[in-house]
N, C-alpha and C positions, 0 to 999 in steps of 0.2 A: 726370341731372337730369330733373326731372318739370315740364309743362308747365304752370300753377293761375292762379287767377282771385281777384283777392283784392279785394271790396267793401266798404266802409266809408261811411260817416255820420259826418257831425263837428258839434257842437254847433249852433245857428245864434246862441247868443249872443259865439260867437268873432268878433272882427275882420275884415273883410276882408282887412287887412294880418297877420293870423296865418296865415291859411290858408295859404300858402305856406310857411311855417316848420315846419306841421303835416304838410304833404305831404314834405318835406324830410327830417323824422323818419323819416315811413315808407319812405320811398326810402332812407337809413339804415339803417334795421334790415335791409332787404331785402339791400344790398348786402354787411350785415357777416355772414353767414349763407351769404354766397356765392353770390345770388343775382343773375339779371339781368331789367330791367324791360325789357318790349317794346312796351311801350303803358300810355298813361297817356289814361283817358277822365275830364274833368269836365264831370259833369253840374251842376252847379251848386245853386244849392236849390230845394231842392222838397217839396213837401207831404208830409207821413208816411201811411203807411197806416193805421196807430193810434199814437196816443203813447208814447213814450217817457222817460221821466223828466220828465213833466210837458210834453215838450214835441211840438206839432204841424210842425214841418220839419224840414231839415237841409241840409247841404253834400255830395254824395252824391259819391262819388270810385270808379271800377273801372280795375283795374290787371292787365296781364297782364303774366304773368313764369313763370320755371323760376326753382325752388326745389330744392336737395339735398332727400333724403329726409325728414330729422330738422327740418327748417328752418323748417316749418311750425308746427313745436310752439313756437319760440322767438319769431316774430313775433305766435303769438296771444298770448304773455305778455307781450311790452311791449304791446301794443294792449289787452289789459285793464285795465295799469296805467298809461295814455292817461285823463282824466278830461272829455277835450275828444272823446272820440272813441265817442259813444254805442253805436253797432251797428258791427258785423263778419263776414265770412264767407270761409271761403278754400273751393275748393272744387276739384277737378282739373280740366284740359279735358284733349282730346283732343288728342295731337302732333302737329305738323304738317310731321317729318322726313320725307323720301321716302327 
């Protein structure tokens, strides 16, 4: 398994009371992929750098986890077909096994 970094943006016109539902999903997909979360950072909302589908914030969420190889390809496709979840990025880190 491979160490990755997986950042995401969620709408700001979703609920308060969704967001955890939304996060829930993605902790979901991650786990049915066989993956393990080891950190869950929210940053909460914040300003965009340029807009986005009209819109200037978002709910910014980064997640560190080890993912199998392939596993990465199946989390960007539900996170594409996410219509609450504007931006996305996975990206690898570095291991931190001795």
């Amino acid at each position: 398994m491979r160490s990755y970094e997986l950042a995401y943006i969620v709408d700001p016109e979703v609920e308060d009371i969704a967001l955890p539902e939304i996060e829930d999903k993605v902790k979901g997909w991650v786990e049915a992929t066989g993956g393990v979360i080891s950190n869950v950072d929210r940053w909460g909302k914040r300003r965009l750098a340029y807009p986005i589908q009209k819109k200037n914030e978002g709910y910014y969420f980064i997640l560190q986890l080890e993912l199998p190889l392939q596993a990465g390809v199946e989390i960007e496709r539900e996170m594409r077909l996410n219509e609450q979840i504007l931006r996305y990025m996975i990206t690898t880190t570095e291991s931190t096994e001795e």
